[in-house]
N, C-alpha and C positions, 0 to 999 in steps of 0.2 A: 482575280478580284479586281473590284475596278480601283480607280486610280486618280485624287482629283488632279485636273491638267489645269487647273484657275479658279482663281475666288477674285469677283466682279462685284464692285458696288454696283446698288442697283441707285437710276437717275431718281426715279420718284421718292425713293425710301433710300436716305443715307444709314438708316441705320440698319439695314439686310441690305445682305450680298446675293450673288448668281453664284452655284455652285459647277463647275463642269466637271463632270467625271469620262476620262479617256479622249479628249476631246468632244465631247458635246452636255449641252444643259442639261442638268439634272434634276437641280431643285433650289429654291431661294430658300433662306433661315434668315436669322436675326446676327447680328454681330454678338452679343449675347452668346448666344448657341455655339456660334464659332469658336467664340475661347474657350467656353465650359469643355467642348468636346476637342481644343486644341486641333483643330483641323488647321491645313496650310497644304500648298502646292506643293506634292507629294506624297499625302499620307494616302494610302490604300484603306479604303473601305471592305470588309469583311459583308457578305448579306445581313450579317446581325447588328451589325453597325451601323448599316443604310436605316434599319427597321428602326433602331433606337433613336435615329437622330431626327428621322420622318414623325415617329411619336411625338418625339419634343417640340418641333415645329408644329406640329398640330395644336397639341395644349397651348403653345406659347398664342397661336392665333387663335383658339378658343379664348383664353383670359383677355387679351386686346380686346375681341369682339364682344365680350360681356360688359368691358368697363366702358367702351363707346355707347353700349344700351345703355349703362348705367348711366354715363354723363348727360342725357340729353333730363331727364329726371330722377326722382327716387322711384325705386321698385321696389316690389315685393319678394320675398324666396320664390315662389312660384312664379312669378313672371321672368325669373331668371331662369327657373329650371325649364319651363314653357320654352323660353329663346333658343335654348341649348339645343332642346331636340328639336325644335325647328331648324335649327341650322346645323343638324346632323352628327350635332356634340352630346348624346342624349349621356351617352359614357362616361364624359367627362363630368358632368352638371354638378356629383354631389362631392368633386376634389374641387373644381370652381369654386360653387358656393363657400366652401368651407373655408377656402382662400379668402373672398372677399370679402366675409364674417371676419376674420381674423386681423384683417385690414381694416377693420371697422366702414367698408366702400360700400356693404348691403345691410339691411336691420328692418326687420319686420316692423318693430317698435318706432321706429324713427319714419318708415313709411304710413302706419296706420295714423301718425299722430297729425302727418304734415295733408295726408289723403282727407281725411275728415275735414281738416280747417280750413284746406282752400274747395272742396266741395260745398259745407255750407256757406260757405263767406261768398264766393263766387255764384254760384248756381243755385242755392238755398236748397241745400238740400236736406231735408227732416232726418232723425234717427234712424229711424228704418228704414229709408233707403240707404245710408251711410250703413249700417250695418249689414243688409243684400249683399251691397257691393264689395264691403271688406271682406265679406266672406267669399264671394267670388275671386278676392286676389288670394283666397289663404290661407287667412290671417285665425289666430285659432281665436273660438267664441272668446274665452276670458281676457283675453289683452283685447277684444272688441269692446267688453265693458267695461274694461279698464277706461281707456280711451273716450269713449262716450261719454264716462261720469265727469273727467275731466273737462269736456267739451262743454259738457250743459252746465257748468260754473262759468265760461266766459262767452258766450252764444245766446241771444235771444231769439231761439227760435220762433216764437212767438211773433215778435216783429220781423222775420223772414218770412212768416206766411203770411203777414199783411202788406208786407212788401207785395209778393205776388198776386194778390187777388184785387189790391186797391186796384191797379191798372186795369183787369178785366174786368172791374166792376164799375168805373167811372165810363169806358164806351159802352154802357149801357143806358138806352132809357129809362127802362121799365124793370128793372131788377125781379125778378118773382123764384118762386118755390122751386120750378126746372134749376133756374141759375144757380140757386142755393147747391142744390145736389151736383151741378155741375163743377162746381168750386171744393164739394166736397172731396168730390172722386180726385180729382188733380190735387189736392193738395195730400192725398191720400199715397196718393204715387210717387209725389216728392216725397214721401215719409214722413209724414208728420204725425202725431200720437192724436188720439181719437180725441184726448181732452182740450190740447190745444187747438184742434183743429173749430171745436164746440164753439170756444172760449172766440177765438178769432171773427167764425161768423155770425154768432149773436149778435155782436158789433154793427154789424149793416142790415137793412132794412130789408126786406123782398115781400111783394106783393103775393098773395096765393092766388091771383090773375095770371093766365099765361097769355093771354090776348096779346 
């Protein structure tokens, strides 16, 4: 059975070592891992012991690489479990997740709420495409309308679709009945509800001239 002959800090990561077994590298871990499993120059590794300590190392770098995805923004359960098996952690994905739930580091709830607010606030985006999309991260229908209901108490959607059409509408000269339905379809795609969308272009003039 092999035999570790040195435990080496490593330069980049003070907090993992280089592990050598019989004289040669074997494998890097966490300083972490080292005490948990009590290793030091001299303990002989069993195969069952290499296998267990290699597991642990894995998870340990699976959870890292999850909370680095998490820190750059909030995610969804699914774009976490989505990362996972991209990155070949498909195995691990549903002890992750349940880790970082626990941790309170991931929350469906806390993603749908802050996704919605800077998508309409930022990009204006209507109800239904905020709902598309949250269903694309996920997120189950009923915390969608949770969410929504909340949103349409401090959101004037309304004036986020006049936002967007004032501009396309003042490089126009001639405004007419084409533009109309052009504004319509776009604001449709942003998601906007059929009444507000009504309500908004009544508001501007178009010629039934398309000259």
């Amino acid at each position: 059975m092999p035999e570790i002959t040195a435990i080496k800090p490593q330069k980049r990561d003070p907090e993992r070592v280089s592990i050598d077994l019989d004289g040669a590298f074997a494998l890097g871990i966490t300083r972490d891992l080292l005490h948990e499993f009590d290793l030091h120059v001299g303990t002989i590794l069993s195969e069952d012991d290499l296998c267990k300590l290699q597991g642990a190392e894995r998870r340990t770098k699976a959870y890292q690489g999850a909370l680095a995805f998490l820190a750059y923004r909030e995610r969804s359960v699914k774009e976490v479990r989505d990362w996972c098996w991209r990155k070949d952690y498909g195995d691990l994905a549903d002890g992750i997740i349940n880790d970082l739930i626990s941790r309170d580091y991931l929350s469906n709830e806390r993603f749908a709420t802050l996704f919605a607010r800077e998508k309409s606030r930022l990009q204006n985006w209507g109800p239904g495409r905020l709902r598309s999309e949250l269903i694309k991260k996920g997120i189950a229908s009923d915390l969608i309308a949770e969410v929504l209901d909340e949103l349409d108490e401090s959101v004037d959607f309304a004036a986020g679709a006049r936002e967007l059409i004032q501009k396309r509408y003042d490089r126009l000269k001639r405004p007419n009945l084409k533009d109309k339905k052009r504004f319509w379809a776009f604001l449709q795609r942003k998601g906007f509800k059929t009444s507000t969308i009504r309500n908004v272009l009544d508001a501007y003039e178009f010629t039934a001239d398309s000259d």
